[in-house]
C-alpha positions in Angstrom: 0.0 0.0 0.0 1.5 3.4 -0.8 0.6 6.7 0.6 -2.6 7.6 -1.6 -4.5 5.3 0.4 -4.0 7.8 3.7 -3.0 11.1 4.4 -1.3 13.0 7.0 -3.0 16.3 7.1 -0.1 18.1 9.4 3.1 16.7 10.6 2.0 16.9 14.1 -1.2 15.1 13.8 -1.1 11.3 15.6 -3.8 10.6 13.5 -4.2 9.3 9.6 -7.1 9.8 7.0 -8.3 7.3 5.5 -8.7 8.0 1.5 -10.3 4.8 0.4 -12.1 1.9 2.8 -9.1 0.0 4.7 -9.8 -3.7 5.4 -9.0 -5.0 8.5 -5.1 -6.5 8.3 -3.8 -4.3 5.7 -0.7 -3.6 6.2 1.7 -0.6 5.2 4.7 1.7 6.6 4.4 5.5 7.9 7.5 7.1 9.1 9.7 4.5 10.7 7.0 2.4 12.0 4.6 -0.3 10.6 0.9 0.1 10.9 -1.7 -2.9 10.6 -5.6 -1.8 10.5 -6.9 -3.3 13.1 -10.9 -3.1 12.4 -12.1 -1.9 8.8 -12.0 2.1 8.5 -14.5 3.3 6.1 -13.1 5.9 3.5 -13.2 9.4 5.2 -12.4 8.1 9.0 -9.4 8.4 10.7 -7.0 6.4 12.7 -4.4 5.9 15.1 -0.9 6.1 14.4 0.2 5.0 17.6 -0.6 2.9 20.9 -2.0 5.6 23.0 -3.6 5.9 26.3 -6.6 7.5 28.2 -6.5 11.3 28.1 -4.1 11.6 25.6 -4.5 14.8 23.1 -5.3 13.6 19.8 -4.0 16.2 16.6 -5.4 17.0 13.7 -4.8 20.4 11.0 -1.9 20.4 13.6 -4.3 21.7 16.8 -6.3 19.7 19.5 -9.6 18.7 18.3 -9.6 15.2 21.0 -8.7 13.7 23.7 -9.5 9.8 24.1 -11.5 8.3 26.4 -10.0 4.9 26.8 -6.6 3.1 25.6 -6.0 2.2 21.7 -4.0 0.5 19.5 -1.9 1.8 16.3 -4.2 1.0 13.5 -7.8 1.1 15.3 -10.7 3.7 13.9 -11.5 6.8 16.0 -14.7 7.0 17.5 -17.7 8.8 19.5 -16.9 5.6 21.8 -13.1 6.6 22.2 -13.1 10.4 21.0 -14.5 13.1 23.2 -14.1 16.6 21.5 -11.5 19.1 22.8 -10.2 22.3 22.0 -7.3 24.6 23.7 -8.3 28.2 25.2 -7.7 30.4 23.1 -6.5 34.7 23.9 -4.8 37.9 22.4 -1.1 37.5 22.0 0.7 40.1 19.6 1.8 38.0 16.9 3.4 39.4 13.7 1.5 37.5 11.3 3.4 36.8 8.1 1.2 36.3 4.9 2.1 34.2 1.3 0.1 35.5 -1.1 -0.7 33.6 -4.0 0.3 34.1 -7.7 -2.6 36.0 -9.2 -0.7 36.8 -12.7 -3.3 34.7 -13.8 -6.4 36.8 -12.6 -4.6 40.4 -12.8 -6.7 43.0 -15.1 -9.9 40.5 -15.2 -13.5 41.6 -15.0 -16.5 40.2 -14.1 -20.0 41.8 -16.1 -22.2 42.8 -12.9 -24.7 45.6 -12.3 -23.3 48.7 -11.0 -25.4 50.4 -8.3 -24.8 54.1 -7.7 -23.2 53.5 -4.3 -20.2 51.9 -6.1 -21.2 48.6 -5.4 -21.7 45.3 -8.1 -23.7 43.3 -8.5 -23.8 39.8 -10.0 -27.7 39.6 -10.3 -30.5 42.1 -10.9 -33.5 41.1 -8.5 -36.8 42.7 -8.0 -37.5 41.6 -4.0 -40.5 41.2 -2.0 -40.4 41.5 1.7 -43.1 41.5 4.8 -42.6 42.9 7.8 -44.5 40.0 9.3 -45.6 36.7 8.8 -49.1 37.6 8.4 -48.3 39.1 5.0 -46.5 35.8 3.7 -50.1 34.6 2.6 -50.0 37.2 0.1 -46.4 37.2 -1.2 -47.4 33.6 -1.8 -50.4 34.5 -4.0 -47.9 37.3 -6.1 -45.2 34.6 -6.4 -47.6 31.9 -8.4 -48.8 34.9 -10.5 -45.7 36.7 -11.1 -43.7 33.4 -11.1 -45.7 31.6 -14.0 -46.5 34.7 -16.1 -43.3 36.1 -16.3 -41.2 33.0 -16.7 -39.1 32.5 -13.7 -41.2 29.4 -12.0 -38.9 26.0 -12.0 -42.4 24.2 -11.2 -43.7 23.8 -14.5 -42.7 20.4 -15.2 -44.2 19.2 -11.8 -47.5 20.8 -12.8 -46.9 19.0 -16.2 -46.4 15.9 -14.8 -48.8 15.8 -12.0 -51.8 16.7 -14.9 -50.4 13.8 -16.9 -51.1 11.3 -14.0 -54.3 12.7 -13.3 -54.9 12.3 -16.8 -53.8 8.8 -16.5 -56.2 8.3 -13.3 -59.0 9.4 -15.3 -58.3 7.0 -17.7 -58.8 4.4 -15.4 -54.8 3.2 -15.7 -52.6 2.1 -13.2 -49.8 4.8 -12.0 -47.4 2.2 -10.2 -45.0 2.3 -12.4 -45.8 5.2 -14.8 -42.6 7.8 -15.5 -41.9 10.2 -17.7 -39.3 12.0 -18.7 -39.5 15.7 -17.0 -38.0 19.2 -19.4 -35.9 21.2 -17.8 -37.5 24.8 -17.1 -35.7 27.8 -19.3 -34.8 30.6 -16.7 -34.1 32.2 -19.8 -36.8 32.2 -21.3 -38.4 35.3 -19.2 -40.0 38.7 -20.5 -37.7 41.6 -18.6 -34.6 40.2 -19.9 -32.1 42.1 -17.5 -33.9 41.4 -14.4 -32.9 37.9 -13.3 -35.6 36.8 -10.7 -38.1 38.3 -8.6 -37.7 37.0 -5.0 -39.7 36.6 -2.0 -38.5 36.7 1.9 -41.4 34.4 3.5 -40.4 34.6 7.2 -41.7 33.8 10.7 -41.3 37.0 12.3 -41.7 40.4 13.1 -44.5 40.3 15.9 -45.4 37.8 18.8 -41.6 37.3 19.5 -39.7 39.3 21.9 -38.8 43.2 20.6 -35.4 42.1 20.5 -36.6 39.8 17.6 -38.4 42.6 15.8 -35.2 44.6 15.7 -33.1 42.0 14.6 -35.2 40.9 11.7 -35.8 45.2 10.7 -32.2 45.5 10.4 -32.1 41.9 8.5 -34.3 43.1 6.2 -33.3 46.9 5.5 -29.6 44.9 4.5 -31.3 42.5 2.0 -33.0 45.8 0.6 -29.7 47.3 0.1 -28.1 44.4 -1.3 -25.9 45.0 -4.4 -27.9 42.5 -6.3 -31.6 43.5 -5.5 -32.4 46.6 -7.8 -35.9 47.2 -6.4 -38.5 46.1 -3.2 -42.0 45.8 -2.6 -42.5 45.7 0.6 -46.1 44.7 2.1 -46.9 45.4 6.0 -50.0 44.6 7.7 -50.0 47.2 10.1 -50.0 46.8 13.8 -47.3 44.4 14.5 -44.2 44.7 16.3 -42.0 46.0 13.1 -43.3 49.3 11.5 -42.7 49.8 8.2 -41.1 53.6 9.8 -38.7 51.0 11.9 -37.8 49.4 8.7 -37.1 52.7 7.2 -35.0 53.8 10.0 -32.7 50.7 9.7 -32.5 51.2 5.9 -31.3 55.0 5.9 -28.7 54.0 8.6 -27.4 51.3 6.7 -27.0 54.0 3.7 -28.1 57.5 4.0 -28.1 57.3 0.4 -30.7 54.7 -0.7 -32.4 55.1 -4.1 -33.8 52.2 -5.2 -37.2 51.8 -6.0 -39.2 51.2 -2.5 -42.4 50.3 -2.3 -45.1 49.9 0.6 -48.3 48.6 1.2 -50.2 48.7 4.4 -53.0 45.8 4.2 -55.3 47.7 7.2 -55.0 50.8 5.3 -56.3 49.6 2.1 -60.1 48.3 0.9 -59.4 44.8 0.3 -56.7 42.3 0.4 -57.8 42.1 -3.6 -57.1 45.7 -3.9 -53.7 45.0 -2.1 -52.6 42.3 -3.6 -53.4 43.9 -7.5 -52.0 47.4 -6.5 -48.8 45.4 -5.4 -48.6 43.5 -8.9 -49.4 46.9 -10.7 -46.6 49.2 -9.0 -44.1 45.8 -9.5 -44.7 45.9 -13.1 -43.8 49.4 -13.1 -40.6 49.1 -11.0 -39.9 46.0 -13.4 -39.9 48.1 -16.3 -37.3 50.7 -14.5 -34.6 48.0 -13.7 -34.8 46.3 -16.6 -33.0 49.0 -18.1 -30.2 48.1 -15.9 -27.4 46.2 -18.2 -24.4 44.1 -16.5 -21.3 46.0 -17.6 -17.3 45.0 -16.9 -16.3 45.5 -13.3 -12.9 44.4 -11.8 -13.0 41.1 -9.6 -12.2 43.7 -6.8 -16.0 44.5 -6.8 -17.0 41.0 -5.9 -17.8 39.9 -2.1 -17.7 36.3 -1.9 -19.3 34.4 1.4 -17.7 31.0 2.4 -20.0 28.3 3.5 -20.1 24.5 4.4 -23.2 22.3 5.3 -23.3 18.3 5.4 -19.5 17.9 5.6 -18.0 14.8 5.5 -14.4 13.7 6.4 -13.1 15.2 3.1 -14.2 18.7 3.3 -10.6 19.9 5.2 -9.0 18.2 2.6 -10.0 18.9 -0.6 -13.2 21.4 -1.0 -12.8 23.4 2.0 -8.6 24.4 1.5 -9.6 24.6 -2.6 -12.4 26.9 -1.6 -9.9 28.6 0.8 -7.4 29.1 -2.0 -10.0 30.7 -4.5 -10.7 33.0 -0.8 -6.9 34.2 -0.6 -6.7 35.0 -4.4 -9.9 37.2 -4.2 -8.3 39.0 -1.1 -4.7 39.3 -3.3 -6.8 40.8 -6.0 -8.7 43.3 -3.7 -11.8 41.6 -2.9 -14.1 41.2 -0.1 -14.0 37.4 1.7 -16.7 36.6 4.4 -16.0 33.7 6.5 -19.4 32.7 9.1 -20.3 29.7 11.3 -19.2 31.0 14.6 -19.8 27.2 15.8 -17.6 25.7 13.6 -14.8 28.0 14.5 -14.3 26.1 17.6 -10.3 24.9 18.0 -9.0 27.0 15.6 -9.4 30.5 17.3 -6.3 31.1 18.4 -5.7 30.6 14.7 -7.6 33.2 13.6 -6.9 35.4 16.7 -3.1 35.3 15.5 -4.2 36.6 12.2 -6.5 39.4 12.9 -4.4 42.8 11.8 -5.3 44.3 15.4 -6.3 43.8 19.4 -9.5 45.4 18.6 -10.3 43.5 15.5 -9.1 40.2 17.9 -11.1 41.0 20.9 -14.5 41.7 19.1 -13.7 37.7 17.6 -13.3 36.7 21.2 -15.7 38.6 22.6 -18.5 37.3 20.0 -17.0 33.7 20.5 -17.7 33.2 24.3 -21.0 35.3 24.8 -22.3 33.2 21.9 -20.7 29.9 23.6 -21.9 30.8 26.7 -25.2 31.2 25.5 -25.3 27.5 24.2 -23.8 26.4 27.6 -26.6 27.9 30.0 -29.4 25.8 28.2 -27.2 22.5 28.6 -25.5 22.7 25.1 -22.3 23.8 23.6 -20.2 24.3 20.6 -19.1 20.8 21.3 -22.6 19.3 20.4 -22.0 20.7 17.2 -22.1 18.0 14.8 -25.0 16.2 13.3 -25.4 12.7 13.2 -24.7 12.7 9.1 -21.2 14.6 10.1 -20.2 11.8 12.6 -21.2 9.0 10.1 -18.4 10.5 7.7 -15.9 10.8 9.8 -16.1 14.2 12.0 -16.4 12.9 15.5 -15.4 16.4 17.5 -16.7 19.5 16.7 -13.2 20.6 17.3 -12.4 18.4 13.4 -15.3 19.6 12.2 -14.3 23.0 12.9 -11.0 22.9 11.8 -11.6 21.6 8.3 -13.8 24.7 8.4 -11.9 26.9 9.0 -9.7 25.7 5.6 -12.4 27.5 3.8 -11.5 31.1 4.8 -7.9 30.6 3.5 -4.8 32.1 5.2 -5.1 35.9 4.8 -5.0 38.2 7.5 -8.6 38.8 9.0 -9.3 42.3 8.9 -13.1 42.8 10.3 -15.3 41.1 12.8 -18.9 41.6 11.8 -21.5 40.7 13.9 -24.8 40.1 12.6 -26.1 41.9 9.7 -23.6 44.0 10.1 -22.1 45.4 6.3 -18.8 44.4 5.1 -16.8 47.5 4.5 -13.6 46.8 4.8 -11.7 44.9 1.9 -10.3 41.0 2.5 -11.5 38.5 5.0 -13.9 39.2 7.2 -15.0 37.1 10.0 -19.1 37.0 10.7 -21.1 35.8 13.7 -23.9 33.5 12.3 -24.6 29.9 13.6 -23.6 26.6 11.8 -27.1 26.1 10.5 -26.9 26.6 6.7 -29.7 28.6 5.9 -29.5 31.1 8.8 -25.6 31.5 8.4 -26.2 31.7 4.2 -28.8 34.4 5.2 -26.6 35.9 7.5 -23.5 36.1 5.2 -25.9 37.7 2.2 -27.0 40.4 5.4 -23.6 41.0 5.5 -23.3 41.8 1.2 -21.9 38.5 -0.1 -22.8 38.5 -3.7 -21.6 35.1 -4.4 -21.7 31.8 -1.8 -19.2 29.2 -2.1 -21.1 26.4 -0.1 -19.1 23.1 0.0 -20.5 19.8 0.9 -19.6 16.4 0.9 -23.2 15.0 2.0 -25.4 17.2 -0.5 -27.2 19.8 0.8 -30.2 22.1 -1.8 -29.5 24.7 0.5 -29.9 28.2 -1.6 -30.8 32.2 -0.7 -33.0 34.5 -2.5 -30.6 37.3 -3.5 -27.2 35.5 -3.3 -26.4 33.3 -6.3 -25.2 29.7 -4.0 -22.5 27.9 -6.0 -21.9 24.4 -4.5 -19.0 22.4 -4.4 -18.3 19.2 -4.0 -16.1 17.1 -1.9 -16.2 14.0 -3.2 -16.6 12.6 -6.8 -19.2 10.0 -6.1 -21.4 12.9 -4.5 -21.1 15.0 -7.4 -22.5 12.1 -9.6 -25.2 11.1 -7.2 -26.2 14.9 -6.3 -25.7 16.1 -10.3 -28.3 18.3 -10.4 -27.7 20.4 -7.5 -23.5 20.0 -8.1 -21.8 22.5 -9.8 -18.2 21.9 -9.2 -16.3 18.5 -7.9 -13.1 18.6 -6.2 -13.0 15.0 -6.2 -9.8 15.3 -8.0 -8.0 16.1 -4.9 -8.6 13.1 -3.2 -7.6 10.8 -5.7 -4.2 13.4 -6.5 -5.5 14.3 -10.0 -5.5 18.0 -8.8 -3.9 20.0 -6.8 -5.6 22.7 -4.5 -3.7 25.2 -6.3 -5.5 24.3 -9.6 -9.0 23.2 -8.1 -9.1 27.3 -6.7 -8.2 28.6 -9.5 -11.3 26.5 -11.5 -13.7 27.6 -8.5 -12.5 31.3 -9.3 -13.0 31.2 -13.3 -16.3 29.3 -12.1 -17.2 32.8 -10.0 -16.2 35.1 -12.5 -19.1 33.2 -14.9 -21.5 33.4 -12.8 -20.9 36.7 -11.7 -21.3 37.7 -15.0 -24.3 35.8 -15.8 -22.7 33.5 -18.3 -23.2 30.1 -15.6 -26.1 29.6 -13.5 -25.7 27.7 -10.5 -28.2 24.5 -10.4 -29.6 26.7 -6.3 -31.1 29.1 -8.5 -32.2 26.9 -11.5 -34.0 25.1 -8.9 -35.0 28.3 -7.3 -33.5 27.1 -3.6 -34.5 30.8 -2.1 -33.7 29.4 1.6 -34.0 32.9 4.0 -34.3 31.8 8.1 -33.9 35.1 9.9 -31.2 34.9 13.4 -33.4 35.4 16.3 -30.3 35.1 18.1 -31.2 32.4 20.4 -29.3 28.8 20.7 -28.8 27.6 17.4 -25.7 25.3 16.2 
C-alpha cells in the first residue's frame, strides 16, 4: 500500500485519514514504523498512528480537536466511543503574522459583467425583492409569487404541474400509476419577459411580531440589508400594520445602513387599504412598473475587486478539510490578493481554531470583538445544557467528523490564510476589503442568510453529503467534496473537487477553477443548479441557541 491510500493532514497530527475503505489487516509503513488496520475504516475516517492511552491529546490540522476516552491500538478507527471533542483556550497575543500571497498573474486585469449600483457597489444579479414585515403578509407574497412566477417565466415548477396533470390524466383514464414515468423538461430561466432582471424573489419569514422586541429589531435591520443588497435593484415591501416591526422601523434601519438609498421602494399597508384584492393587484401593478425601471439596468465589466464572496459548508463529511474546503480557501486568498471582499461565518464551527484566527487578525481590537462574539455566543449555548461541542450532526459523525473541534478545523480551511481584517456581527455590512470574520450559527440557511445580510454577492457552499441549500438574492454555487457525490447529487452540483482526493488536482489548480467558475456566474454566463431550482432558503437569526 503506498501513501494515496491515507494522508497526513499536518506533521503533528497522531492521526491518519483514511482516502479509500481499509480492510482490517492491511498492512503498510508510515515514518519509521509499521501500521496494521486493526478493524475496517470506512473511507473518510481516521485512525491511530500510535498505541496511546486515556486522556491523551489527539492532533489534527496540527491543533487539538480530542482527547480519548479509553486506551487504543496503532491501527484502530477513532470513534464517539473513544473520542471526546477538545479544543485549547484560546486569547490575544501580539503575533506578527506573516502572509504568502498567491500568484494571481493569472487573474490580474480580469473583469467580471455585474450591475453597478450608484453606491459603487456590483452586482452579479438584478433582483426585484419582495419582503413583509411579518408573517401575516407571507399569505399574500405567496399569492404574487404563483402569478408573477408563472407569467413572467421564472417558475422552476412547470414540469411538476406537467407531470402531475399527466397522471391525473392517467387516473382518469382508469390506468394504473405504479409504475408510470416520464421523462421531465428542464424549465428555461431564460426564457423570461424583462430580460435584465434575473428573478423576482420573496423573503417568507416567521417573524416580526409575537416574539420578543429584541426579535423585531433584529429581523428590521435583517431586512433593511437584503434591501440594500448589491444584487436587489428594487423592493415591494407589504406590511399589515400593527405588529411589532413598522414599516417607519424598517425605514429607520434602511437609511442607517446608507443615507443614500435610491432604489425603487415600495409599501403597502393591508389595514389601510379596501381589500386584500385591492392590495394584492396594487402590489402587482406598481411591481410591473418598477420591473420596467430596472430592466434597463445592463451588466457592464467590473474588476474582480468588486466582488464579495461568502464561504459556507453544510453536510461535511471527512473530506471537506482536505479537498473542497482548502480549494475553496485558496479561491478566498486569491480574491483577497486581488482586492476583494471574503466573508468567512459559522461561529460554531470556528471552535479549535481560534487562536488561529486570533493570530491573524491585523489588530487587538479586531481580535477582541472575535473573542468577545465567540464566548457570549458559547456561553449562551452552555446555559441551556449545550455547547459548541454538540456541534455535529449525526450525518457529520457517520463521515468521519467525530469532534466538533475536526469539524471545525476543516472549516476553517475555507476562509484561507489571509489576514482577518473585520469582525462583523450580525447583519452588520462588510466595509472593509479581505477577510472578514461574521457571527452567524452553523445552520446553513441562517448562516447563508446571515453572510448575504452582510453583502456577499456570491456563496461558495461546499459539501460532501449534498445539501439544496440556496438564498434568495445570493447566487449559492456548490461544491463538492467527493466525486461520487457530485454524480449522485448532479443536479444540485456544480463543481467536484474530487480530483484532490484521488491526486489528480492540486488545491492550487481546483481554486483557481472555483474562481473562473465565479467570474461566470458573476457575469451571468453560468447559473448555478440553487437558482435553477429556485432554492431561495431565507431563516432570519433570532439570536437564540442555534448550532
Amino acid at each position: 500500500m503506498n501513501k494515496s491510500f491515507f494522508l497526513q493532514i499536518d506533521p503533528k497530527d497522531n492521526v491518519l485519514v483514511a482516502l479509500q475503505d481499509l480492510e482490517v489487516g492491511r498492512e503498510f509503513n508510515f515514518g519509521n514504523q509499521n501500521i496494521i488496520i486493526k478493524e475496517n475504516i470506512p473511507a473518510k475516517h481516521k485512525f491511530f498512528i500510535n498505541d496511546m492511552q486515556a486522556g491523551d491529546e489527539l492532533l489534527m490540522y496540527g491543533v487539538l480537536v480530542g482527547k480519548l476516552q479509553n486506551k487504543v491500538k496503532s491501527g484502530e478507527r477513532m470513534s464517539l466511543e473513544n473520542t471526546k471533542h477538545a479544543a485549547d483556550p484560546y486569547f490575544y497575543r501580539k503575533v506578527d503574522y506573516k502572509w504568502k500571497q498567491p500568484d494571481i498573474h493569472t487573474f490580474e486585469n480580469r473583469t467580471f459583467n455585474g450591475y453597478h449600483r450608484k453606491n459603487g457597489q456590483v452586482g452579479t444579479a438584478n433582483y426585484w425583492l419582495f419582503i413583509p414585515t411579518v408573517f401575516c403578509e407571507n399569505r399574500n407574497l405567496d399569492v404574487i409569487k404563483e402569478a408573477l412566477h408563472d407569467i413572467l417565466g421564472y417558475s422552476t415548477t412547470d414540469k411538476y404541474k406537467i407531470f402531475a396533470k399527466t397522471l391525473l390524466q392517467e387516473i382518469k383514464e382508469g390506468k394504473s400509476i405504479d409504475d408510470f414515468n416520464t421523462s421531465l423538461s428542464e424549465s428555461n430561466l431564460k426564457d423570461r419577459y424583462f430580460k435584465n432582471v434575473d428573478g423576482i424573489k420573496f423573503l417568507n419569514h416567521q417573524g416580526g411580531c409575537g416574539g420578543t422586541r429584541q426579535d423585531s429589531d433584529i429581523l428590521s435591520k435583517l431586512l433593511a440589508a437584503y434591501a440594500d443588497h448589491p444584487n436587489v435593484a428594487g423592493i415591494t415591501l407589504l406590511s399589515l400594520g400593527c405588529q411589532h416591526l413598522q414599516v417607519q422601523y424598517f425605514l429607520n434601519d434602511l437609511k442607517f445602513r446608507n443615507p443614500d438609498f435610491d432604489k425603487p421602494l415600495y409599501i403597502f399597508e393591508q389595514q389601510k387599504t379596501q381589500s386584500e384584492e385591492a392590495l394584492i393587484k396594487d402590489a402587482i401593478k406598481q411591481t410591473f412598473l418598477g420591473l420596467i425601471e430596472i430592466n434597463k439596468i445592463e451588466r457592464k465589466p467590473a474588476p474582480l475587486s468588486k466582488l464579495i464572496v461568502g464561504v459556507k459548508c453544510g453536510g461535511s463529511d471527512g473530506f471537506s478539510g482536505i479537498s473542497a474546503n482548502p480549494s475553496v480557501g485558496y479561491t478566498a486568498d486569491l480574491l483577497v490578493s486581488l482586492g476583494g471582499k471574503v466573508l468567512l461565518a459559522e461561529f460554531p464551527e470556528l471552535c479549535g481554531v481560534e487562536q488561529n484566527l486570533i493570530d491573524r487578525c491585523v489588530n487587538q481590537p479586531v481580535a477582541e470583538k472575535f473573542i468577545r462574539l465567540m464566548t457570549d455566543y458559547d456561553s449562551q449555548a452552555h446555559a441551556v445544557g449545550s455547547g459548541f461541542y454538540m456541534n455535529p450532526s449525526p450525518g457529520n459523525i457517520k463521515d468521519g467528523l467525530i469532534t466538533d473541534a475536526i469539524k471545525s478545523a476543516g472549516a476553517a480551511k475555507k476562509g484561507g490564510t489571509s489576514p482577518v481584517v473585520d469582525v462583523l456581527d450580525y447583519t452588520e455590512p462588510a466595509t472593509k476589503l479581505g477577510l472578514s470574520l461574521v457571527c452567524t450559527p452553523g445552520n446553513d440557511v441562517e448562516a447563508t442568510t446571515g453572510k448575504a445580510a452582510s453583502g456577499a454577492t456570491l456563496i461558495l457552499f461546499t459539501t460532501g453529503l449534498g445539501t439544496p441549500t440556496g438564498n434568495p438574492v445570493c447566487p449559492v454555487i456548490k461544491v463538492a467534496t467527493n466525486s461520487a457525490l457530485a454524480k449522485r447529487m448532479s443536479d444540485i452540483i456544480d463543481i467536484d473537487t474530487g480530483g484532490v482526493i484521488t491526486g489528480e488536482k492540486s488545491i492550487t489548480q481546483m481554486g483557481e477553477e472555483i474562481l473562473e467558475y465565479c467570474i461566470k456566474v458573476a457575469s451571468g454566463e453560468e447559473i448555478p443548479k440553487a437558482v435553477k431550482l429556485n432554492q431561495d432558503d431565507f431563516i432570519p437569526w433570532k439570536r437564540g441557541v442555534s448550532l
